[in-house]
Jmol script that loads the backbone (N, CA, C; Angstrom):
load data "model"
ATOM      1  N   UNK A   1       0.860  -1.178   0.000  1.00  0.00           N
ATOM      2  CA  UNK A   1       0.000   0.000   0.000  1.00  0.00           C
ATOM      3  C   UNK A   1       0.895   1.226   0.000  1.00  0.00           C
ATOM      4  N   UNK A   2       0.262   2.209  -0.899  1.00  0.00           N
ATOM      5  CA  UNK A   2       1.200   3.704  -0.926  1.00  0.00           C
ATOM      6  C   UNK A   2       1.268   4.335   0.066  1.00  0.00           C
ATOM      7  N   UNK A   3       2.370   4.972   1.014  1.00  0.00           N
ATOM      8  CA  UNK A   3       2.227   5.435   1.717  1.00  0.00           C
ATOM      9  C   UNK A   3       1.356   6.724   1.875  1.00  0.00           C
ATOM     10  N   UNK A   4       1.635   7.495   0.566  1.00  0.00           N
ATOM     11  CA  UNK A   4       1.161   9.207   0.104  1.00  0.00           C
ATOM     12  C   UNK A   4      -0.255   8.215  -0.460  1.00  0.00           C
ATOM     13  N   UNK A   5      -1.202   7.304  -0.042  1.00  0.00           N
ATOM     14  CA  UNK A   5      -2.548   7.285  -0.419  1.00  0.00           C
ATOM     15  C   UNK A   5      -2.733   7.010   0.964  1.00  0.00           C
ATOM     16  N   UNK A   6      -2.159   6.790   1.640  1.00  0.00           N
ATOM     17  CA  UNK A   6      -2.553   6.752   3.521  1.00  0.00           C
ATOM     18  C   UNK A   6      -3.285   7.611   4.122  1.00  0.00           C
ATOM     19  N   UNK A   7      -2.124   8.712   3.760  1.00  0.00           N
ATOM     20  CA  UNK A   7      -1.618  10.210   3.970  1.00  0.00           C
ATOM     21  C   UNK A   7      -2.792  10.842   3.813  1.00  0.00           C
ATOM     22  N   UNK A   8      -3.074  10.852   2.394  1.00  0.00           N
ATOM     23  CA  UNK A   8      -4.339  11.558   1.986  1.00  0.00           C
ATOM     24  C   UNK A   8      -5.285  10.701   2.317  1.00  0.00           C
ATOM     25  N   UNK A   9      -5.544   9.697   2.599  1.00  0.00           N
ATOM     26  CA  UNK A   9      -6.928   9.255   2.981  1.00  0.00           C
ATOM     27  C   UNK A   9      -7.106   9.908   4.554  1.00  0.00           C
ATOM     28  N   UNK A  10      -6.069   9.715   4.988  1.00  0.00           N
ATOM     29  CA  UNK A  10      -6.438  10.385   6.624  1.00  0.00           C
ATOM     30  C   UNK A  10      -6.421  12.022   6.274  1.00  0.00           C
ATOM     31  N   UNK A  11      -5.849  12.884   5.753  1.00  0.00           N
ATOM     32  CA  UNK A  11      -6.152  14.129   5.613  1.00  0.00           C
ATOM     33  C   UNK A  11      -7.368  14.455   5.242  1.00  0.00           C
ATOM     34  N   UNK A  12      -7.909  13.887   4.466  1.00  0.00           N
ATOM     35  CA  UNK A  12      -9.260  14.148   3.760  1.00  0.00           C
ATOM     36  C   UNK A  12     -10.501  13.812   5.107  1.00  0.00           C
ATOM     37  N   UNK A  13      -9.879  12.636   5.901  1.00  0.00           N
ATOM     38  CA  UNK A  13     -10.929  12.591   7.080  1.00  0.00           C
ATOM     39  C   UNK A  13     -10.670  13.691   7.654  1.00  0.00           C
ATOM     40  N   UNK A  14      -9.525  14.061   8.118  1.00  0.00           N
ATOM     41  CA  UNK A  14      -9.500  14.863   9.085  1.00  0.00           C
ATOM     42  C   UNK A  14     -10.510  16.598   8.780  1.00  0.00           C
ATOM     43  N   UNK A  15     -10.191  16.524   7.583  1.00  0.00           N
ATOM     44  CA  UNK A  15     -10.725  18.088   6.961  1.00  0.00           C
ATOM     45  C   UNK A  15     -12.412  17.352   7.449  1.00  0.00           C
ATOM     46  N   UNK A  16     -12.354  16.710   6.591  1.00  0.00           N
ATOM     47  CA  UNK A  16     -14.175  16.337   7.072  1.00  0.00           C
ATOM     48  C   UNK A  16     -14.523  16.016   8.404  1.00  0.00           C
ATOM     49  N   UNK A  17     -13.899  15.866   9.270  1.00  0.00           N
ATOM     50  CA  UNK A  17     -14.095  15.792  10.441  1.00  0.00           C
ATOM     51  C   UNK A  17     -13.940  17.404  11.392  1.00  0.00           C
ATOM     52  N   UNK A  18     -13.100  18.168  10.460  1.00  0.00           N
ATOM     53  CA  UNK A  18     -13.321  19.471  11.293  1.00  0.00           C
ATOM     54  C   UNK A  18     -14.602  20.469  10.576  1.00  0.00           C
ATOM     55  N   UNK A  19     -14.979  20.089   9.268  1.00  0.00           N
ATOM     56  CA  UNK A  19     -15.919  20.498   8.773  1.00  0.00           C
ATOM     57  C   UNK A  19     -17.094  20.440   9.533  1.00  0.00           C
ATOM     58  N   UNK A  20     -17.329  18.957   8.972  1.00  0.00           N
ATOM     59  CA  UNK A  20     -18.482  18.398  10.679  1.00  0.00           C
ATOM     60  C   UNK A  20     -19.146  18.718  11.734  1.00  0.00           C
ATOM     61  N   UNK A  21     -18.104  19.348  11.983  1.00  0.00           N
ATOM     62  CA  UNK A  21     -17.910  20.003  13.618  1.00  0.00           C
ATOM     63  C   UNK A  21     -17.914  21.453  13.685  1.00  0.00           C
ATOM     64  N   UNK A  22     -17.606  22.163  12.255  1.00  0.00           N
ATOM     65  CA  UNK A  22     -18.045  23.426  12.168  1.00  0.00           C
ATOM     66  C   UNK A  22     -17.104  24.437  12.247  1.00  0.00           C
ATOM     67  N   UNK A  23     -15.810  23.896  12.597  1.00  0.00           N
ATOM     68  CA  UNK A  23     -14.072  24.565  12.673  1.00  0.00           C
ATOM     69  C   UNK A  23     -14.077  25.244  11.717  1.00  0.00           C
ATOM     70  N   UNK A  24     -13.507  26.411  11.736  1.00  0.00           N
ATOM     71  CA  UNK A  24     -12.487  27.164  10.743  1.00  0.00           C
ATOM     72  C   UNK A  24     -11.471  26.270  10.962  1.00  0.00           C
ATOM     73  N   UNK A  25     -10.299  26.471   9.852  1.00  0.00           N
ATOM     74  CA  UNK A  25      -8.857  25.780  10.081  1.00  0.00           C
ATOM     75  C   UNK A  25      -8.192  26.427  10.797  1.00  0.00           C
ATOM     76  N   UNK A  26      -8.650  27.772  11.526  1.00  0.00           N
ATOM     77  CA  UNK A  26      -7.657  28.623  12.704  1.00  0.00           C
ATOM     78  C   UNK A  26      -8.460  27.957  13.807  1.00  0.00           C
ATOM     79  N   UNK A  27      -9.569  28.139  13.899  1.00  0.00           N
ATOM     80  CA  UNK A  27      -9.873  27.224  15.406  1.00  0.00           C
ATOM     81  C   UNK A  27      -9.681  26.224  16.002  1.00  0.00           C
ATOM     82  N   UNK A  28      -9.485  24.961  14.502  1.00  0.00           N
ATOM     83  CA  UNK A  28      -8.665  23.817  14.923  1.00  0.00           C
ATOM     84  C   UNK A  28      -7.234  24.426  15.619  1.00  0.00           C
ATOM     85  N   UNK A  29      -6.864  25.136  14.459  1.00  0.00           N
ATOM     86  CA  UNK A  29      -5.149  24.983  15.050  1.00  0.00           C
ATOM     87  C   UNK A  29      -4.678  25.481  16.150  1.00  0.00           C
ATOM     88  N   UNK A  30      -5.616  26.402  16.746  1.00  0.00           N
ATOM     89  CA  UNK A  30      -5.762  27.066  17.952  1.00  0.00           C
ATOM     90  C   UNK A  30      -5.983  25.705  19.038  1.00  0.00           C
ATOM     91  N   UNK A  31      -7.045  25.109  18.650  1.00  0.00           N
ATOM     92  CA  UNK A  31      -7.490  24.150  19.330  1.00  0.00           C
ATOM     93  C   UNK A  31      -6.220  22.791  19.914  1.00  0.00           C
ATOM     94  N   UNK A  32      -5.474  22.613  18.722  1.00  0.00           N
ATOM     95  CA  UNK A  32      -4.372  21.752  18.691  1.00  0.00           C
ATOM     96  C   UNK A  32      -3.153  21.766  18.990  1.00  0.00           C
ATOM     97  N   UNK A  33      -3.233  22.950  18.978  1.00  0.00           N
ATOM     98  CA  UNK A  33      -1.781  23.970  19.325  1.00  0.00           C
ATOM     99  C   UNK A  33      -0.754  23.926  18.349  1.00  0.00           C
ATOM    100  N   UNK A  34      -1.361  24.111  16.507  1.00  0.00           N
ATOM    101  CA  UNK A  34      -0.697  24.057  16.186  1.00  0.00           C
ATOM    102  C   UNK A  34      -0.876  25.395  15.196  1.00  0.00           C
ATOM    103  N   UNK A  35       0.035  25.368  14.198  1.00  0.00           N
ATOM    104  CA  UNK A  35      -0.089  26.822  12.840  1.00  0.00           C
ATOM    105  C   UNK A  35      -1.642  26.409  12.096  1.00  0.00           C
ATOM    106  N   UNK A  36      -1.802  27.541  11.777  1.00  0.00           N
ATOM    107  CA  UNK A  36      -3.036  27.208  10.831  1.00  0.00           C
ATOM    108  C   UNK A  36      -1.878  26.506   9.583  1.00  0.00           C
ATOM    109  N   UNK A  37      -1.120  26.984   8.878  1.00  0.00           N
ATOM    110  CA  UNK A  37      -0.167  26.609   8.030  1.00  0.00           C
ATOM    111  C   UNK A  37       0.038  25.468   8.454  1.00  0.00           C
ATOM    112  N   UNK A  38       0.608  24.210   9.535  1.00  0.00           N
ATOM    113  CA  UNK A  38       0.076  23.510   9.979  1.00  0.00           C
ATOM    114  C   UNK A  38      -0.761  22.045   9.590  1.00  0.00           C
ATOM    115  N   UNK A  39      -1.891  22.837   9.735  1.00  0.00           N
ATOM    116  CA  UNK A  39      -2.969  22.381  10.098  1.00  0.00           C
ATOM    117  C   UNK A  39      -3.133  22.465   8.149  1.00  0.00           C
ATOM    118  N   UNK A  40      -3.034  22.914   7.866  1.00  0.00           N
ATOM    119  CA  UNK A  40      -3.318  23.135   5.690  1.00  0.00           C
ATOM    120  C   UNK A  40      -2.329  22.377   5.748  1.00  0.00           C
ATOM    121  N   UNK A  41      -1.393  21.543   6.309  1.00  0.00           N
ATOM    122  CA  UNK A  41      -0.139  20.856   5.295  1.00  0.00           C
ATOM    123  C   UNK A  41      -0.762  19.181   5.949  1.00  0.00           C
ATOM    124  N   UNK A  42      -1.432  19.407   6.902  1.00  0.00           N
ATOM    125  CA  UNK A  42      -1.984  17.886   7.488  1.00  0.00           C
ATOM    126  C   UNK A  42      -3.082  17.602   6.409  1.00  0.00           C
ATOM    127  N   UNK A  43      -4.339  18.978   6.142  1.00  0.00           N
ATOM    128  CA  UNK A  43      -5.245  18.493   5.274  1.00  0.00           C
ATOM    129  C   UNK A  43      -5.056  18.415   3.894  1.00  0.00           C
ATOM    130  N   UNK A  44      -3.437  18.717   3.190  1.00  0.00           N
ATOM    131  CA  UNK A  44      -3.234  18.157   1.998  1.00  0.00           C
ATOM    132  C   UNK A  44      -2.311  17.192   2.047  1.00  0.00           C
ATOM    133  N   UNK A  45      -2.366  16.269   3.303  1.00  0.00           N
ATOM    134  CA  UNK A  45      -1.923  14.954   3.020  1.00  0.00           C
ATOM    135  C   UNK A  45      -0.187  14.944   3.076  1.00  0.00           C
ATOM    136  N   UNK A  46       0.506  16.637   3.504  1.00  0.00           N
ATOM    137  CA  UNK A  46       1.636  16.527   3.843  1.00  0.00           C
ATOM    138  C   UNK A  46       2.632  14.866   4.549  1.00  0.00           C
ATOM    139  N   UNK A  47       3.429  14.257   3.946  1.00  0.00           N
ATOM    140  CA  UNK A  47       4.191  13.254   4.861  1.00  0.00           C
ATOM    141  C   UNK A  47       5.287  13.812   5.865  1.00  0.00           C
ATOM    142  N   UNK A  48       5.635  15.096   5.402  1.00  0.00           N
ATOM    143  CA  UNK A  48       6.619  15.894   6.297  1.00  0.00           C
ATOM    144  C   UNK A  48       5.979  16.927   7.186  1.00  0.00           C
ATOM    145  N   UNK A  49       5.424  16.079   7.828  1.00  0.00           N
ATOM    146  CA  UNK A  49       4.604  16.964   9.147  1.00  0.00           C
ATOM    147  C   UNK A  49       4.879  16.062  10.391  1.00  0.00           C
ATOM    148  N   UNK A  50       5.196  16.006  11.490  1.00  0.00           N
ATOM    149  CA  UNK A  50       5.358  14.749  12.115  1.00  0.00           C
ATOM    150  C   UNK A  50       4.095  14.602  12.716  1.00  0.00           C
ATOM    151  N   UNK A  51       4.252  13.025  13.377  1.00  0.00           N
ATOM    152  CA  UNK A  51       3.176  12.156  13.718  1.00  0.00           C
ATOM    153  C   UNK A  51       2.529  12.798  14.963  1.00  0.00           C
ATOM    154  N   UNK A  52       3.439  13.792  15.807  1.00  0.00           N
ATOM    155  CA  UNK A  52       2.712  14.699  16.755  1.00  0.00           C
ATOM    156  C   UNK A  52       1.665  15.598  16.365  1.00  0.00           C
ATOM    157  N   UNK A  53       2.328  16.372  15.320  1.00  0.00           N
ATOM    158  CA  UNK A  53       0.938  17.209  14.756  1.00  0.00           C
ATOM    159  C   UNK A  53      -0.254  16.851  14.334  1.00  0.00           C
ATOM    160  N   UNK A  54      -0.022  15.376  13.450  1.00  0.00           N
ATOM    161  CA  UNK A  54      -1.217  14.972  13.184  1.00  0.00           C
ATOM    162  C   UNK A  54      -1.964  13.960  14.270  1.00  0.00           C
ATOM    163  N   UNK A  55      -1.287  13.631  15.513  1.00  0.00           N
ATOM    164  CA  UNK A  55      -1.875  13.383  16.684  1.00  0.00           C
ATOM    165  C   UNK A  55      -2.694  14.369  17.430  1.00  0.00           C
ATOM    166  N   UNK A  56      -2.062  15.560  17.598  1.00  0.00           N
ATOM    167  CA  UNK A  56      -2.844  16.976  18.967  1.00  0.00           C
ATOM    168  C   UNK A  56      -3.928  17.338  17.747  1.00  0.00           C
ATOM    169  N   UNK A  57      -3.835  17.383  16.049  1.00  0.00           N
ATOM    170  CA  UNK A  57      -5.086  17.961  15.681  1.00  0.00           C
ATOM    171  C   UNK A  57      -6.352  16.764  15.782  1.00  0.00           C
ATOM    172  N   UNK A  58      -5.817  15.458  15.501  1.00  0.00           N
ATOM    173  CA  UNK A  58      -6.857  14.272  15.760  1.00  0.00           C
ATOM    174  C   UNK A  58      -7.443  14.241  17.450  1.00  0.00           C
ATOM    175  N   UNK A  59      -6.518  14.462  18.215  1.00  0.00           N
ATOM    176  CA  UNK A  59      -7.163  14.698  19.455  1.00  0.00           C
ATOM    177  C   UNK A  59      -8.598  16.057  19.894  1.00  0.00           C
ATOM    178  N   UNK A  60      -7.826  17.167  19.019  1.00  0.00           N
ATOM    179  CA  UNK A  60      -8.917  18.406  19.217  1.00  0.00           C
ATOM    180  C   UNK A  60      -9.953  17.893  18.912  1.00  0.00           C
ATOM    181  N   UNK A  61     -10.088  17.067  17.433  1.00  0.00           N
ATOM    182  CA  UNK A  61     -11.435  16.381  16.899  1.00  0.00           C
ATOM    183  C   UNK A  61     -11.915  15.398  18.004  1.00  0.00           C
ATOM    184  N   UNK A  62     -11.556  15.335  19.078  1.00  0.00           N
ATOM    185  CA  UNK A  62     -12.211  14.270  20.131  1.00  0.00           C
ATOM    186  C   UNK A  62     -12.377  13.086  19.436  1.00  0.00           C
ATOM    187  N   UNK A  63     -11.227  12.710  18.784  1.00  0.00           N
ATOM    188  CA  UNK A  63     -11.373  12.006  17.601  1.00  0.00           C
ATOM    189  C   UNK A  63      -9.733  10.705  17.686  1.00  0.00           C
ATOM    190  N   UNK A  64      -9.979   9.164  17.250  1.00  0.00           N
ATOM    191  CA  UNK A  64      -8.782   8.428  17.376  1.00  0.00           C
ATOM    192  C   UNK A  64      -8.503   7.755  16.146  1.00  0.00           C
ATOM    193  N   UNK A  65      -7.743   7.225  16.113  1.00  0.00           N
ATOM    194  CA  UNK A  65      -6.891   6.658  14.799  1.00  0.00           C
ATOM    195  C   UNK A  65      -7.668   5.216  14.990  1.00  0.00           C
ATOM    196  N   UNK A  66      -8.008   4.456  13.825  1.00  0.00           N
ATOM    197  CA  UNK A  66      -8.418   2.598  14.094  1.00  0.00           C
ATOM    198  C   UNK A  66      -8.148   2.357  13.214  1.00  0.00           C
ATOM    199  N   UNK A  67      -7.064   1.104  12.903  1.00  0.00           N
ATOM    200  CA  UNK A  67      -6.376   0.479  11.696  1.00  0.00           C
ATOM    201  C   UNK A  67      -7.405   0.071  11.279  1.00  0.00           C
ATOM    202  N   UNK A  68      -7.448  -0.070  10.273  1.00  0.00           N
ATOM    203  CA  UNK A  68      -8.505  -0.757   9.377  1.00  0.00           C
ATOM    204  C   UNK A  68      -7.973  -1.584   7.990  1.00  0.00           C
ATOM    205  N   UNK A  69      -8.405  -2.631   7.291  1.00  0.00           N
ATOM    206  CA  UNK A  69      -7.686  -3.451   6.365  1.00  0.00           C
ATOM    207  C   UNK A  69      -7.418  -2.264   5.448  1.00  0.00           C
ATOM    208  N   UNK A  70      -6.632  -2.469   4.672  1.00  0.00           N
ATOM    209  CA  UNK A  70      -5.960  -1.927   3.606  1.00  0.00           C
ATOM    210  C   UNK A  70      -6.895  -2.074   1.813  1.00  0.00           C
ATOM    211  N   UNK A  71      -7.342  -1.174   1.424  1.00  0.00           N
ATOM    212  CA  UNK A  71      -8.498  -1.104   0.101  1.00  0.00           C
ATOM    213  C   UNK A  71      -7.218  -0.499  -0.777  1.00  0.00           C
ATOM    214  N   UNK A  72      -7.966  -1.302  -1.972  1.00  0.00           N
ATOM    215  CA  UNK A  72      -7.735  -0.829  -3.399  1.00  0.00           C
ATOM    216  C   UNK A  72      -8.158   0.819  -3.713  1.00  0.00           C
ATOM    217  N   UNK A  73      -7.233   1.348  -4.072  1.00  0.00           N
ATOM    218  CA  UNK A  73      -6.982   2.798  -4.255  1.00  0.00           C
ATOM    219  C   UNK A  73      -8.581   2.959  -5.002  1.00  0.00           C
ATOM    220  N   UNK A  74      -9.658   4.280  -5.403  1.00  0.00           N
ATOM    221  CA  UNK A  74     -10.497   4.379  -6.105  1.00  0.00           C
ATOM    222  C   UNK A  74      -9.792   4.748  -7.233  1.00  0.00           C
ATOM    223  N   UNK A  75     -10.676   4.985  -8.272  1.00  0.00           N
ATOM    224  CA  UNK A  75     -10.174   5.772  -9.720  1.00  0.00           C
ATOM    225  C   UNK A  75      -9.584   6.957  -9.250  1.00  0.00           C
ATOM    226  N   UNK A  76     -10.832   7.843  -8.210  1.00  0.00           N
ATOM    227  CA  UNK A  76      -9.886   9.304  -8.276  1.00  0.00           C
ATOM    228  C   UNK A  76      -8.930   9.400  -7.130  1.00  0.00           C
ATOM    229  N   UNK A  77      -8.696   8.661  -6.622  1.00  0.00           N
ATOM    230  CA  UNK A  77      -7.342   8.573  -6.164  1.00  0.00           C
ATOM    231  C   UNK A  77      -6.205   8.195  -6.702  1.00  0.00           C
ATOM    232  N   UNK A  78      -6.267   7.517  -8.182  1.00  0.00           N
ATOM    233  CA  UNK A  78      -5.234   6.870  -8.532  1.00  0.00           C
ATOM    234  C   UNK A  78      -4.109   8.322  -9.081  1.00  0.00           C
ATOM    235  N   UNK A  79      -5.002   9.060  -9.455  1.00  0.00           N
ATOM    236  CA  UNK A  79      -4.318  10.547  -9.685  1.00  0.00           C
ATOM    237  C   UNK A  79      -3.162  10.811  -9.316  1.00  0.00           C
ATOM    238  N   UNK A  80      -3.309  10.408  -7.447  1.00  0.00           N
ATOM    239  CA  UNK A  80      -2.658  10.943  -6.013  1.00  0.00           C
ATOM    240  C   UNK A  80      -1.448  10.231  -6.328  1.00  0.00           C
ATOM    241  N   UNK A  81      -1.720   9.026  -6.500  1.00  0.00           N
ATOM    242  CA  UNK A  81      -0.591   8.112  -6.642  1.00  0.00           C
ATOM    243  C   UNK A  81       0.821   8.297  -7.692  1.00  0.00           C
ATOM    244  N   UNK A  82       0.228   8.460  -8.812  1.00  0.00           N
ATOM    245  CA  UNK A  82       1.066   8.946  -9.842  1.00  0.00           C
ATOM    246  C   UNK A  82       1.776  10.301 -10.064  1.00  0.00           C
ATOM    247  N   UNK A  83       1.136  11.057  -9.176  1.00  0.00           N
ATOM    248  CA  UNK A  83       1.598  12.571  -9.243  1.00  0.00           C
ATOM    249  C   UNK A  83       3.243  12.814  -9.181  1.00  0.00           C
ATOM    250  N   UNK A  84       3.563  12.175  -8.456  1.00  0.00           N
ATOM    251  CA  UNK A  84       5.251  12.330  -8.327  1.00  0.00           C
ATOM    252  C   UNK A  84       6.217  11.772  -9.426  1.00  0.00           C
TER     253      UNK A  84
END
end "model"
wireframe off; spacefill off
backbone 0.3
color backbone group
């Protein structure tokens, strides 16, 4: 499995999970203690963010990580994959 389709599958929750909930991306980052800048490099699936940041903003979401089996990429993800 790709790592950068991980990445973005959890970024994309996370944005929808602060959506959800009604956040600006400054209130999260306020919330998390982190940059709004930040907090925009977690929801585009940044890999050079460390695993802390994207821990304290998953925590603000009152929110936890659960492994789950590993899926076949969709069509519009396959995009993600090839980009590099």
């Amino acid at each position: 499995m790709d790592a950068s389709l991980i990445t973005q599958r959890l970024a994309k929750q996370i944005r929808a999970k602060r959506l959800s909930k009604g956040y600006k991306q400054s209130d999260l980052a306020t919330l998390a203690g982190v940059t709004r800048q930040k907090l925009i490099e977690i929801e585009q699936g940044s890999m050079s963010v460390s695993m802390g940041a994207y821990t304290r903003v998953i925590g603000a979401l009152s929110s936890e990580m659960e492994l789950v089996a590993a899926r076949l990429p969709t069509l519009d993800e396959l995009p993600d994959i090839f980009k590099d």
